[in-house]
BARO-29473 format. One record per residue (C-alpha): z, y, x. Coordinates in nm, 4 decimals, decimal comma. Layout:
BARO-29473
Z=Z | Y=Y | X=X
...
***
This chain:
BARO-29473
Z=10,0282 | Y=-1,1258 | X=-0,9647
Z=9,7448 | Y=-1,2090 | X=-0,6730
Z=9,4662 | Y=-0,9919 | X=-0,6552
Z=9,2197 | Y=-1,2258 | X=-0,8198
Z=9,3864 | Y=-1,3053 | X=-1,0942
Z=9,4360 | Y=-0,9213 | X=-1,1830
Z=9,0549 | Y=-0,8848 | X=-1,1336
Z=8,9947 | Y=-1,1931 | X=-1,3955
Z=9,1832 | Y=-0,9887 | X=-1,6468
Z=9,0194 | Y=-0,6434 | X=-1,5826
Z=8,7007 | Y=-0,8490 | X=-1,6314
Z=8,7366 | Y=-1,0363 | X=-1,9123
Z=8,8987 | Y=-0,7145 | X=-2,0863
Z=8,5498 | Y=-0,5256 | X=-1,9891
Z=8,4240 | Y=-0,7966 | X=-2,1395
Z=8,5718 | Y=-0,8420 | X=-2,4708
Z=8,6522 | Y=-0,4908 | X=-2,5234
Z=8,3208 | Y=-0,3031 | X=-2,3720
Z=8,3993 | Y=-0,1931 | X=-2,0835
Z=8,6375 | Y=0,1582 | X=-2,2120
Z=8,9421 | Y=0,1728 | X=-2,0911
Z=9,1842 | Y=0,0906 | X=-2,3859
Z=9,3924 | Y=0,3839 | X=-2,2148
Z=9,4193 | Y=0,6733 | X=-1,9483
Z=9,6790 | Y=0,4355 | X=-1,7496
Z=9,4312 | Y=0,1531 | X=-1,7566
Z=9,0826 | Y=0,3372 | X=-1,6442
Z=9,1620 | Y=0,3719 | X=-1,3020
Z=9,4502 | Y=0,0652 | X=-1,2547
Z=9,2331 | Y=-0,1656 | X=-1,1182
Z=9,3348 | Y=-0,2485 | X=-0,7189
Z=9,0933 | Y=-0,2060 | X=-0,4236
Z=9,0689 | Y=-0,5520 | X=-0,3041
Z=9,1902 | Y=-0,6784 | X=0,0417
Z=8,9649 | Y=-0,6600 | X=0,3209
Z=8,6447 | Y=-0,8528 | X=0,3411
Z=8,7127 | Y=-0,9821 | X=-0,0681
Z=8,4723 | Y=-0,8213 | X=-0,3616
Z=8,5516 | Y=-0,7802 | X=-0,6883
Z=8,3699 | Y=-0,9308 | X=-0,9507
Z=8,1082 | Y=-0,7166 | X=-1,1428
Z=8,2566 | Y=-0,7434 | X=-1,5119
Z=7,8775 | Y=-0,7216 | X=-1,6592
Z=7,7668 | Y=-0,9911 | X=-1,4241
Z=8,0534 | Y=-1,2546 | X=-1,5669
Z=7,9725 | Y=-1,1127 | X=-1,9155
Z=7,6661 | Y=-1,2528 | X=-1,8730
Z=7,7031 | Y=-1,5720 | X=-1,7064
Z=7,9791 | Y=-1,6123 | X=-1,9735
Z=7,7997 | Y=-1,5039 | X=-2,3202
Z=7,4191 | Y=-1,4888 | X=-2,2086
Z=7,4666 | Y=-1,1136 | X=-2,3427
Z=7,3653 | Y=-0,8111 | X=-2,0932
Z=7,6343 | Y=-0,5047 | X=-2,1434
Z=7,5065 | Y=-0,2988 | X=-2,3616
Z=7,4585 | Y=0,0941 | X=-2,0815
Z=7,7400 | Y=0,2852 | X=-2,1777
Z=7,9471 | Y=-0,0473 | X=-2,0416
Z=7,7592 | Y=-0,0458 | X=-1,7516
Z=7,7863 | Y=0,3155 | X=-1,6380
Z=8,1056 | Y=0,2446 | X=-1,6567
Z=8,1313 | Y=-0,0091 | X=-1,4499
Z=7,8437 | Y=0,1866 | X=-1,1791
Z=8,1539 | Y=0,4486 | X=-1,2254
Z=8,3966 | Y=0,2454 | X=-1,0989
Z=8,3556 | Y=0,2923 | X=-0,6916
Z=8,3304 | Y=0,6514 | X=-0,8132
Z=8,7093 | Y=0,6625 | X=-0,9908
Z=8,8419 | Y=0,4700 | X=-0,6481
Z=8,6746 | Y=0,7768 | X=-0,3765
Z=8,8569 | Y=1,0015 | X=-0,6160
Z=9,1675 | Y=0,8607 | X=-0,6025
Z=9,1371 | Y=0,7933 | X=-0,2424
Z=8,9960 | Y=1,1717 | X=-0,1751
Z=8,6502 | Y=1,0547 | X=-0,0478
Z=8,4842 | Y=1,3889 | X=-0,1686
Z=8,1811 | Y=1,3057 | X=0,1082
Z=8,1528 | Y=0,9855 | X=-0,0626
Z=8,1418 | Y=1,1503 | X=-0,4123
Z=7,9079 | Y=1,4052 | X=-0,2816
Z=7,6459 | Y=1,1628 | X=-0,1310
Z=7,6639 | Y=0,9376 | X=-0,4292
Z=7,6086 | Y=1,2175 | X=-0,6383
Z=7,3224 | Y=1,3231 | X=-0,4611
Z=7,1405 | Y=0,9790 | X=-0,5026
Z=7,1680 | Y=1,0038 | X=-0,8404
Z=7,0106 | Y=1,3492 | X=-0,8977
Z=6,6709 | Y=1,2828 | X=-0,7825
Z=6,6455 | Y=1,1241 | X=-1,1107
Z=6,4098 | Y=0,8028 | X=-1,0051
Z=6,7269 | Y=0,5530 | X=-1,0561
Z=6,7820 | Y=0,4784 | X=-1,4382
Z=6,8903 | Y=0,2261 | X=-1,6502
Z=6,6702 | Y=0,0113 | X=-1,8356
Z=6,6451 | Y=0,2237 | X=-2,1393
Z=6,5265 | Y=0,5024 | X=-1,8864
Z=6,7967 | Y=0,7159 | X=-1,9057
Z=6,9590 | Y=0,8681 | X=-1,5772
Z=7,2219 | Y=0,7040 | X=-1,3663
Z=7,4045 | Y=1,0377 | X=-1,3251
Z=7,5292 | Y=0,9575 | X=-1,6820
Z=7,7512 | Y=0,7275 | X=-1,4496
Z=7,9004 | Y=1,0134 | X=-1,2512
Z=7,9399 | Y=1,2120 | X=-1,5834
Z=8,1190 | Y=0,9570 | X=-1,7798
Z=8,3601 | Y=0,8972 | X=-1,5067
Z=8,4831 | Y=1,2523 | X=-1,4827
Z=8,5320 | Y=1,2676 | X=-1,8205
Z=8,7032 | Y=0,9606 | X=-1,8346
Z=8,9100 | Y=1,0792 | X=-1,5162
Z=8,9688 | Y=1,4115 | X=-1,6555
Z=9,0533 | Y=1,3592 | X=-2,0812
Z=9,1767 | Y=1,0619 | X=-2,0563
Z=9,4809 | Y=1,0703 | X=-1,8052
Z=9,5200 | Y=1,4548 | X=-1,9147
Z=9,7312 | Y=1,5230 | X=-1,5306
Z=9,5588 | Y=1,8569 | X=-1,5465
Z=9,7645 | Y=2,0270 | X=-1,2808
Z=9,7427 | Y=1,7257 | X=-1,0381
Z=9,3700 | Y=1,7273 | X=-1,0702
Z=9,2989 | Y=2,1114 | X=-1,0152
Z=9,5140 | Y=2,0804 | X=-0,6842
Z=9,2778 | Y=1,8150 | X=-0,5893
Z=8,9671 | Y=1,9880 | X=-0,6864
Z=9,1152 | Y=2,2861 | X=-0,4316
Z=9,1785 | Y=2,0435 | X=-0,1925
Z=8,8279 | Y=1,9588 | X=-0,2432
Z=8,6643 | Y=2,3102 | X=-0,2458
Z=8,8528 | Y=2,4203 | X=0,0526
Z=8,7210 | Y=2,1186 | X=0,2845
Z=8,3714 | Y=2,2184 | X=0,1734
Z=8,3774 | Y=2,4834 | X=-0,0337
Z=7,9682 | Y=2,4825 | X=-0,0488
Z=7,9694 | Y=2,1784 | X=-0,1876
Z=7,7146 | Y=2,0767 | X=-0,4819
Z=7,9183 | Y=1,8009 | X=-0,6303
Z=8,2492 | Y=1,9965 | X=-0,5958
Z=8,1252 | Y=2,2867 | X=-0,7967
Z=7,9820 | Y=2,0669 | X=-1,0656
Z=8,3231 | Y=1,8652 | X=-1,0746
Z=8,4805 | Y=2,1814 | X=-1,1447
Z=8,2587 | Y=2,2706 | X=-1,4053
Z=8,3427 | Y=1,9295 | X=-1,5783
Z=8,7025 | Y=2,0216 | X=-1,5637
Z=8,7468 | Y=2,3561 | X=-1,6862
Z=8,4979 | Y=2,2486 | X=-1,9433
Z=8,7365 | Y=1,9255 | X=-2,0566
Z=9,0165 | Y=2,1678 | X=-2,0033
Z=8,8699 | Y=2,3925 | X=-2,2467
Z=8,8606 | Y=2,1642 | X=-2,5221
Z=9,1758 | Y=2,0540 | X=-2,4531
Z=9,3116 | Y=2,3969 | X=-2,5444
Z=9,0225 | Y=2,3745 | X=-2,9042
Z=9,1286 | Y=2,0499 | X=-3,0053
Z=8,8177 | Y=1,9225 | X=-3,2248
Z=8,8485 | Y=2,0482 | X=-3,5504
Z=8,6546 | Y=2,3125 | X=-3,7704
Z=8,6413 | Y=2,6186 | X=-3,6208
Z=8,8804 | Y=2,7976 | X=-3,9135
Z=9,1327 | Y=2,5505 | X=-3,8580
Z=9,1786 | Y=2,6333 | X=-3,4614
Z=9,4438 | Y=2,8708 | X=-3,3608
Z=9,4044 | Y=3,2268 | X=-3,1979
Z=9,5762 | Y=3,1502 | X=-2,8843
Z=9,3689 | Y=2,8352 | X=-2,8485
Z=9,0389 | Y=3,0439 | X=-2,9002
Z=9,1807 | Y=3,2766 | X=-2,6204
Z=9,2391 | Y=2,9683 | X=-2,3774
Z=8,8716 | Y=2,8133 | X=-2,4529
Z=8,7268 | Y=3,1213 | X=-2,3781
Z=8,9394 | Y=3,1721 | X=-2,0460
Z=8,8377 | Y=2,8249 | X=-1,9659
Z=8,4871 | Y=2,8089 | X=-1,9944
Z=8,4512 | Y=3,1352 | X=-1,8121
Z=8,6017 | Y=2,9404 | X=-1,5415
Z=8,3683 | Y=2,6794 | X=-1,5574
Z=8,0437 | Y=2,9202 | X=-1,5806
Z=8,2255 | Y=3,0611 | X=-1,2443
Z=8,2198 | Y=2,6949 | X=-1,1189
Z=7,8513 | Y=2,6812 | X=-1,1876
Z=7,7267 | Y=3,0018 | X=-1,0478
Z=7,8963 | Y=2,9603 | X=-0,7197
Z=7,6474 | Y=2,6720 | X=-0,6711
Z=7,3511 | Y=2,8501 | X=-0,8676
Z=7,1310 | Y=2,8992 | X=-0,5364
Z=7,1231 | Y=2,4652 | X=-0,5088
Z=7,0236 | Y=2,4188 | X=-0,8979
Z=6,7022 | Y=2,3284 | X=-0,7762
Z=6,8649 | Y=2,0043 | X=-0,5992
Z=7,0170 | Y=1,8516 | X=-0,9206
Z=6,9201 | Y=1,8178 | X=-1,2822
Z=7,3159 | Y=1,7971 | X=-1,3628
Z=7,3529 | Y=2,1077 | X=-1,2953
Z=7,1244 | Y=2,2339 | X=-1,5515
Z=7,2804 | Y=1,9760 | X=-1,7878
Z=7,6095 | Y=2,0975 | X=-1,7316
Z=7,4936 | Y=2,4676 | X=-1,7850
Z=7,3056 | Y=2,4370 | X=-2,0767
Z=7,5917 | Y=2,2623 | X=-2,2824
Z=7,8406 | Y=2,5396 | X=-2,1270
Z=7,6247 | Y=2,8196 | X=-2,2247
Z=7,6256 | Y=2,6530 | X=-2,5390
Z=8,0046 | Y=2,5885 | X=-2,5890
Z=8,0603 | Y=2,9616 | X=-2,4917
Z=7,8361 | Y=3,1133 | X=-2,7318
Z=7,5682 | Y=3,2320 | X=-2,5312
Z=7,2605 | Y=3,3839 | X=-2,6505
Z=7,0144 | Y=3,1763 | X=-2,7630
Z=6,7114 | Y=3,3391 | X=-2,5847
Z=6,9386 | Y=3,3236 | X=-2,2239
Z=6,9477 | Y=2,9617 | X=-2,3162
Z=6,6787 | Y=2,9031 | X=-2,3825
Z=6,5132 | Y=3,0607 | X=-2,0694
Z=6,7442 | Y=2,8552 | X=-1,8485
Z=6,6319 | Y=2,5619 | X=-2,0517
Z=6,2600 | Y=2,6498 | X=-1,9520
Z=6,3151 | Y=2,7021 | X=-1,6145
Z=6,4931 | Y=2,3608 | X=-1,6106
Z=6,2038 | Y=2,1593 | X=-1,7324
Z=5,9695 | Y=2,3215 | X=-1,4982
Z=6,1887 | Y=2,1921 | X=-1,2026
Z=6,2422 | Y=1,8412 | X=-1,3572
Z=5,9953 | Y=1,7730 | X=-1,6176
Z=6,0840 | Y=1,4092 | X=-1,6524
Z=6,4517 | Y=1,4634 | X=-1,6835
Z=6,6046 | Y=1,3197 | X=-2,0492
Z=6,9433 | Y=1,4645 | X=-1,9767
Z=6,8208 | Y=1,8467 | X=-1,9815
Z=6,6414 | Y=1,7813 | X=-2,3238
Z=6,9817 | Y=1,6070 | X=-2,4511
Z=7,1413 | Y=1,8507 | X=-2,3880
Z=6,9366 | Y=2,1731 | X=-2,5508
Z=6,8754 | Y=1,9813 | X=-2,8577
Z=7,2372 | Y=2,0558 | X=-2,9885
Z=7,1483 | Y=2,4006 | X=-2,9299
Z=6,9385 | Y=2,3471 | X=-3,2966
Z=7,2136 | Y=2,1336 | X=-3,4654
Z=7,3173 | Y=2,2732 | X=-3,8098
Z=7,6853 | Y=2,2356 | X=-3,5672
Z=7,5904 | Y=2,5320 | X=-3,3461
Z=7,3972 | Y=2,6942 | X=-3,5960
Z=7,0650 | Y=2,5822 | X=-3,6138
Z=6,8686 | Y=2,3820 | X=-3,8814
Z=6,7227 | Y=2,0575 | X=-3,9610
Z=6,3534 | Y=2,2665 | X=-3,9364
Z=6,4895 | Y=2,4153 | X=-3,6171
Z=6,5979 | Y=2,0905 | X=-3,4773
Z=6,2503 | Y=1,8924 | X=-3,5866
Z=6,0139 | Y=2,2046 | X=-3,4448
Z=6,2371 | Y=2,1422 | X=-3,1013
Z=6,2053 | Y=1,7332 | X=-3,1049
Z=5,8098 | Y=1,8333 | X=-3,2013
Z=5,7900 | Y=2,0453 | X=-2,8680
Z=6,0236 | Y=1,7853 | X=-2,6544
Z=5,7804 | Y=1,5069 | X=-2,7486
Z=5,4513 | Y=1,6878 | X=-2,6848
Z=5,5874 | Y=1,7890 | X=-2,3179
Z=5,6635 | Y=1,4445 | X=-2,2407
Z=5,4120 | Y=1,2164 | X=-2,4359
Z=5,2634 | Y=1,2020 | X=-2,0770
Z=5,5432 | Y=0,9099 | X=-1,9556
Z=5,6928 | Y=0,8537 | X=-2,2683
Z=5,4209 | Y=0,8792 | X=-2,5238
Z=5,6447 | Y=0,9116 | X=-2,8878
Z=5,9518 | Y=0,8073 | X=-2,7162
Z=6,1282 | Y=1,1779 | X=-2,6583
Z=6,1046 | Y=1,1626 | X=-3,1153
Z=6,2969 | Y=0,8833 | X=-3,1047
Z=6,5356 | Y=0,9265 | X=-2,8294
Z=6,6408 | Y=1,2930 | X=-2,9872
Z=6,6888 | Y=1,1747 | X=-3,3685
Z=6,9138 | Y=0,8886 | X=-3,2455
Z=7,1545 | Y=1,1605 | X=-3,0610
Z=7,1928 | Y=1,2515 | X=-3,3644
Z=7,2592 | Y=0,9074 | X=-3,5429
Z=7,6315 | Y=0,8172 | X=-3,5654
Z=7,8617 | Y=0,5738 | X=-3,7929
Z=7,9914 | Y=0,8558 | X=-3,9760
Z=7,9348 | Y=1,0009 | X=-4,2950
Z=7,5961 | Y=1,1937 | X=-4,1470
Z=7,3944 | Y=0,8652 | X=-3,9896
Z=7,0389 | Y=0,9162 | X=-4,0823
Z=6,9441 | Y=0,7916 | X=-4,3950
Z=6,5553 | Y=0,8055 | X=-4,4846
Z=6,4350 | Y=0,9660 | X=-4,8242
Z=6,0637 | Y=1,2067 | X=-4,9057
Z=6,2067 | Y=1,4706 | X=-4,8124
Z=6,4565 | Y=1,4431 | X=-4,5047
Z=6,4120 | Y=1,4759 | X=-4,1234
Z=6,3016 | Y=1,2050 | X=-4,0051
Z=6,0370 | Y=1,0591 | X=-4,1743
Z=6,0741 | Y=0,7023 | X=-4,0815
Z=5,6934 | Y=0,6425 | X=-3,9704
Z=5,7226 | Y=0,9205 | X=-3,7398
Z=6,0371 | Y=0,7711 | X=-3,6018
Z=5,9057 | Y=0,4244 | X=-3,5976
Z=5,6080 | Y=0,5561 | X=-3,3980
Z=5,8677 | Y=0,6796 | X=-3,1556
Z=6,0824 | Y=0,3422 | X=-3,1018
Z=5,7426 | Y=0,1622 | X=-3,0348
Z=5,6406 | Y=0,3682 | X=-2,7788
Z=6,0292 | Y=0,3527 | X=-2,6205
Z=5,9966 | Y=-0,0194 | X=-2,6140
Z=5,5976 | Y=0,0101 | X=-2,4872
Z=5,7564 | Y=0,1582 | X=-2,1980
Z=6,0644 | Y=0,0126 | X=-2,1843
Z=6,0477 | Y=-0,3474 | X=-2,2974
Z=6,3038 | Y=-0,5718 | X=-2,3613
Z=6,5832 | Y=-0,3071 | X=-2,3809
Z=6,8204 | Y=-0,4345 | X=-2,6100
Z=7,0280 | Y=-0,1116 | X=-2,6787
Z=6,7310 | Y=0,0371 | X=-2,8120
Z=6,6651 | Y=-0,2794 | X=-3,0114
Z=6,9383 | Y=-0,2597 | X=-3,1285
Z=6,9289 | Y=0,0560 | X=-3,2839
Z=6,5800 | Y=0,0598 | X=-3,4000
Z=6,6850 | Y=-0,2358 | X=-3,6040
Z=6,9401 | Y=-0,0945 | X=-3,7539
Z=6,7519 | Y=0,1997 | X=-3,8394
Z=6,4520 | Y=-0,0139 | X=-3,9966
Z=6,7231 | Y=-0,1460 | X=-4,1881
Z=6,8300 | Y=0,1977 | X=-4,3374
Z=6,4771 | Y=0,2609 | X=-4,4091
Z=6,4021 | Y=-0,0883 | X=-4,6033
Z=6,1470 | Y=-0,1568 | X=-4,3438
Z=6,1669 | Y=-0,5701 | X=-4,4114
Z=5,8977 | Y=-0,6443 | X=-4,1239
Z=6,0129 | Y=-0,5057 | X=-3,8772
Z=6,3848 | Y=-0,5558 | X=-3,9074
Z=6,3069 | Y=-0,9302 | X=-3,9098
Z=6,1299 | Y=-0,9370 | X=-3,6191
Z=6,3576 | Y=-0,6981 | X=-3,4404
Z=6,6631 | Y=-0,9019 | X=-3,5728
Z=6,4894 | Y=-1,2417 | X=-3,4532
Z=6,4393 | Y=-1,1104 | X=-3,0875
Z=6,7982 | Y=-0,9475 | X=-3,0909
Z=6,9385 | Y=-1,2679 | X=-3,1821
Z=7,3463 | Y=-1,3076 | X=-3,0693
Z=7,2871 | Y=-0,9638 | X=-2,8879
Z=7,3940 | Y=-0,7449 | X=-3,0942
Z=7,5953 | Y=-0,4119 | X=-2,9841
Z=7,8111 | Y=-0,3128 | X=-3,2865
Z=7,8078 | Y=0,0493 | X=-3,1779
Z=7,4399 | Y=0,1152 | X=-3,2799
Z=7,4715 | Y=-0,0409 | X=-3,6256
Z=7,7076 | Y=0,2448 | X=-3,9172
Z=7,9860 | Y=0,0291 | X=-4,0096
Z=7,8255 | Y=0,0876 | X=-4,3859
Z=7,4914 | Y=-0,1106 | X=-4,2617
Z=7,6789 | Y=-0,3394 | X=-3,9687
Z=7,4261 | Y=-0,6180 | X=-3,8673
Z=7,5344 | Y=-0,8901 | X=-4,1664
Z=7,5309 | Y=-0,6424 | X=-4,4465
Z=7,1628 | Y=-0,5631 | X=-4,3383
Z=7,1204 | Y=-0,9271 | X=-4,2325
Z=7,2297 | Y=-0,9875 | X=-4,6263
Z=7,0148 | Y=-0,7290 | X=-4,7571
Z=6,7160 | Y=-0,9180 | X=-4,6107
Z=6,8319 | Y=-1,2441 | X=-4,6891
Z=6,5909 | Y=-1,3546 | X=-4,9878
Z=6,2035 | Y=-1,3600 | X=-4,9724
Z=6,0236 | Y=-1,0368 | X=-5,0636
***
């Protein structure tokens, strides 16, 4: 098969199946192409094609993609100034998030999804040998022994997981806290690296208070950073032993520090980590967290200052649908029109249920 026609099919899978590899083998099984010949961005032909942007998980993937080829080639400078573009945080997509989340989702796809876990720690020494100061090679690392780690947990309740698994978690992310501290004295260089210690701290059961002063010290470095705030929030899920008070009193204080460039926008962003088409989407009644005018509030000011994204279109629809807010998911539903990313809408209120549920006249 020429090199073109393998690149038409990598696209046009991107394209009809979002951009995720459909399997370890295939994220990282697309050719370099000959000399002086570029392949084609798969979001660009998605577009000429359907007149539908990807939606920004797609496209991180696709940023990620020059990323997966220095790895496999062992360009670790490459990897390291890339990585260092990234983390001075003014590059974002255009729902404002970071374009590290590029660099992150590529290691994890590199490192849980082909599973060669020996393979990749001898590259990682490779890596750490040639420059063993290196930012990005420390927060690599981190990424590994932290994938590595729940590898060994598997993801089920906490009763169901085996001793010896506990014992290799815990082994594990002590290696990746080592991974982090070696590189503690150039935190002040990258938000990632707060990102990446926060959810570790986290994961290995950390005190709350040392979190939290880590977390404190992180926002004073990088006050606009989303990434930091993502990640402390799960630090007040009911999952790691917080509370839906504890959770609202932290989106409360999130919001207020950064109503200056977001306005309500940090509210929304925080209550749709949370959102998910499981059995614990959000659902809107008196009494639960959020109150759908407070969240509302939120979405407006996310599309005030980011107008025209359709991810978060997308998914303030389908929340105005959960909350029987007619006006609004009719207007959000006639901008969205035939872009619709199925991922933000519960399979229980997909797009043409709530499209049905709207159907008559008030």
């Amino acid at each position: 098969m020429k090199w073109h026609q393998f690149s038409l099919m990598a696209v046009l899978a991107c394209i009809f199946f979002g951009g995720r590899p459909a399997s370890a083998q295939q994220a990282g099984a697309t050719p370099a192409p000959p000399a002086g010949m570029h392949a084609p961005d798969p979001c660009e032909v998605r577009l000429m094609i359907s007149g539908v942007p990807c939606d920004i998980a797609t496209q991180s993937n696709v940023d990620g993609l020059p990323l997966q080829a220095k790895w496999s080639q062992g360009d670790f400078a490459g990897i390291e100034r890339q990585m260092m573009a990234w983390c001075d945080d003014k590059q974002r997509y255009p729902d404002g998030r970071s374009k590290m989340m590029a660099f992150t989702n590529t290691f994890w796809l590199q490192f849980a999804s082909r599973q060669e876990w020996d393979q990749e720690r001898e590259k990682l020494a490779r890596w750490h040998a040639a420059a063993p100061d290196s930012l990005a090679e420390s927060l690599v690392e981190a990424m590994y022994w932290r994938d590595y780690a729940w590898k060994a947990r598997g993801g089920g309740y906490a009763s169901t997981v085996p001793k010896e698994a506990w014992e290799l978690f815990g082994v594990r992310m002590a290696m990746a806290s080592a991974s982090l501290q070696r590189s503690a004295a150039q935190a002040h260089a990258c938000p990632l690296w707060y990102d990446l210690t926060l959810q570790t701290m986290l994961e290995s059961g950390q005190d709350l208070l040392e979190i939290e002063a880590v977390y404190e010290q992180a926002i004073a470095i990088f006050p606009a950073n989303l990434e930091i705030r993502f990640a402390m929030a799960n630090t007040y899920t009911e999952r790691w032993g917080g509370s839906a008070q504890d959770y609202e009193r932290f989106v409360q204080r999130a919001t207020a520090q950064t109503s200056q460039f977001e306005g309500r926008g940090m509210y929304a962003r925080l209550y749709w980590l949370q959102d998910c088409n499981c059995s614990t989407a959000l659902e809107f009644t008196a009494y639960s967290r959020p109150q759908w005018r407070a969240l509302k509030a939120g979405f407006e000011d996310l599309l005030k200052h980011y107008p025209g994204d359709l991810g978060t279109e997308n998914k303030y629809a389908s929340l105005a649908c959960r909350a029987n807010d007619r006006e609004t998911y009719l207007k959000l539903r006639k901008q969205l029109g035939k872009a619709i990313y199925g991922d933000q809408w519960p399979s229980s209120y997909s797009v043409d249920v709530c499209d049905r549920r709207f159907s008559t006249p008030a």
